[in-house]
C-alpha atoms as one frame of an Amber mdcrd trajectory, in Angstrom:
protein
   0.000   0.000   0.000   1.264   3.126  -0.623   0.582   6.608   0.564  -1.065
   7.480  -2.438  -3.909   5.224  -2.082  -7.031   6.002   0.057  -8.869   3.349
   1.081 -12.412   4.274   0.600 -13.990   1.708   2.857 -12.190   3.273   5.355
 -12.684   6.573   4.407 -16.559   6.461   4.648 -16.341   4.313   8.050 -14.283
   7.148   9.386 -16.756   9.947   7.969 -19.759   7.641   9.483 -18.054   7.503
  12.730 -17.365  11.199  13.146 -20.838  11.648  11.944 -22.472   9.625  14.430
 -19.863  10.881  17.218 -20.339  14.502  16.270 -24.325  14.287  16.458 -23.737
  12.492  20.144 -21.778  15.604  21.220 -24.012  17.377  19.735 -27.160  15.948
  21.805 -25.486  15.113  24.953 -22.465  17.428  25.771 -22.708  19.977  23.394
 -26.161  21.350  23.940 -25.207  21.078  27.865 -22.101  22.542  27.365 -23.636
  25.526  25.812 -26.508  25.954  28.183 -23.708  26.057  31.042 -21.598  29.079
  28.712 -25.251  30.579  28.179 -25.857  30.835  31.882 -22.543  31.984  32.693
 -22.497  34.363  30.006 -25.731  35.818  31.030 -24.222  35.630  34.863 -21.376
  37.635  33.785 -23.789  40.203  31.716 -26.005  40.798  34.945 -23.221  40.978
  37.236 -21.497  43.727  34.978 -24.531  45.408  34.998 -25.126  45.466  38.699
 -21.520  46.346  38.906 -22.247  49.353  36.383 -25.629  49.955  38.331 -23.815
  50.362  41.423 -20.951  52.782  39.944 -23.491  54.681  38.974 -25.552  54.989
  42.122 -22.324  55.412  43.965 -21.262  58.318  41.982 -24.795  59.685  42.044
 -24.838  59.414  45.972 -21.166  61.132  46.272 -22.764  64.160  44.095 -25.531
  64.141  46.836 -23.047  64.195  49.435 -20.974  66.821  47.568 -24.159  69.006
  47.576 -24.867  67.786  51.139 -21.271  68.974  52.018 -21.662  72.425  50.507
 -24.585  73.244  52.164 -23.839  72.097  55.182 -20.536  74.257  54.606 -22.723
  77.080  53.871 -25.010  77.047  56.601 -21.998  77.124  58.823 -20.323  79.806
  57.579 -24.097  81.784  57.701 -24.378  80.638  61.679 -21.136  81.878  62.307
 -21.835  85.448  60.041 -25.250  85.603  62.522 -22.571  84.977  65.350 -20.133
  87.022  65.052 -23.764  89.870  64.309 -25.261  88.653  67.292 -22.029  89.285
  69.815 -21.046  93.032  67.653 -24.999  93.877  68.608 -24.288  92.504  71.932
 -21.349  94.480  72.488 -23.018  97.391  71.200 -25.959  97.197  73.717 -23.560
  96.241  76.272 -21.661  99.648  75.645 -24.652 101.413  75.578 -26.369  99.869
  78.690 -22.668 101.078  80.357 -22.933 104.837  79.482 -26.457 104.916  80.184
 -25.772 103.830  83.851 -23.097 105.607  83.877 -24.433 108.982  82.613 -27.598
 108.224  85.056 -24.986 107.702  87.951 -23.346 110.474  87.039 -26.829 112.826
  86.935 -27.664 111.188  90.102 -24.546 111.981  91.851 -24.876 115.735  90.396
 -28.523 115.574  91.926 -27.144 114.174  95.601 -23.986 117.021  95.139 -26.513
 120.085  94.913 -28.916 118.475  97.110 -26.119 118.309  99.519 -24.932 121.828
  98.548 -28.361 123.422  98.978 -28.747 121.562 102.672 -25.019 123.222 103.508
 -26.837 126.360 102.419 -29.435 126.440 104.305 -27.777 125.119 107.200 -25.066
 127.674 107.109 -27.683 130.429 106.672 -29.611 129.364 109.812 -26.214 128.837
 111.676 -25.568 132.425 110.064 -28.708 134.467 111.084 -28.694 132.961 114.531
 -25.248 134.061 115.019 -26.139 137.758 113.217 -28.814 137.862 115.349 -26.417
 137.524 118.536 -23.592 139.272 117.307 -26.390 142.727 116.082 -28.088 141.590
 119.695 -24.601 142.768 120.948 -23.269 145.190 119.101 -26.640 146.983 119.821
 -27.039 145.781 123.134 -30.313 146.190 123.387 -33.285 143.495 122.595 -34.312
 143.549 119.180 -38.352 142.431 118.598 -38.850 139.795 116.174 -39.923 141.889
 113.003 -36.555 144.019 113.115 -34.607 140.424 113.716 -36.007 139.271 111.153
 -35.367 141.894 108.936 -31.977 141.545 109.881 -31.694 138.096 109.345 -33.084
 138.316 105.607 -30.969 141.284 105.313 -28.101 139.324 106.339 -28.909 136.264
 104.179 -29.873 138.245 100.963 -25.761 139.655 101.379 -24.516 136.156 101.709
 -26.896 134.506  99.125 -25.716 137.055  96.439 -21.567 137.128  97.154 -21.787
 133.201  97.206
């Protein structure tokens, strides 16, 4: 036999054999082989997809956060603005509650001064005209009535009033 020669017997034996093998892969490993790929495929597909789905819920969420952040950042820097307004009005009204007190202190001490001043006064005067009244009683050394005392005395008084 040589290498030229194809034995046709064989040939179609061969070709039958395949045949036959090929459709038993075919129904038995083949079709089961392919459902498994189809599943995984399709496994693979939906778990790409979730993992796409979540990316994009994740980036979604850190916008919402960003957003979140900024207002958050916002609001802060408007509480401390009100702040820092709140203690400038409350130094202002502190200030101003001070020089009211004190400028009410001060008119009350002004008040107790001449108050004080006008009781001096009048104490001096009646200290005053009772001594006039002694001193005129002896120079003159003779009793003065009441009427000319007290013309004297307001005499007296209307001298010091106007020189002090």
């Amino acid at each position: 036999m040589s290498i030229d020669t194809i034995v046709w017997s064989n040939f179609f034996i061969q070709l039958a054999a395949f045949a036959i093998l090929f459709w038993l892969l075919s129904r038995y490993a083949f079709k089961p082989l392919f459902g498994v790929m189809e599943k995984r495929r399709q496994l693979v597909q939906e778990q790409m997809d979730n993992a796409q789905q979540n990316r994009t819920d994740a980036e979604r969420l850190m916008e919402e956060q960003r957003q979140a952040l900024q207002v958050a950042r916002k609001e802060a820097h408007d509480i401390i603005e009100q702040a820092k307004l709140t203690g400038v009005k409350q130094a202002d009204d502190i200030v101003a509650a001070a020089r009211n007190e004190s400028s009410r202190l001060k008119d009350e001490a002004v008040r107790d001064i001449e108050t004080e001043k006008n009781k001096a006064v009048a104490s001096l005067k009646a200290e005053v005209s009772g001594l006039s009244v002694l001193i005129a009683s002896k120079i003159i050394e003779k009793q003065v009535d009441e009427s000319t005392q007290q013309q004297l005395v307001n005499k007296y008084l209307d001298d010091v009033g106007s020189k002090s």
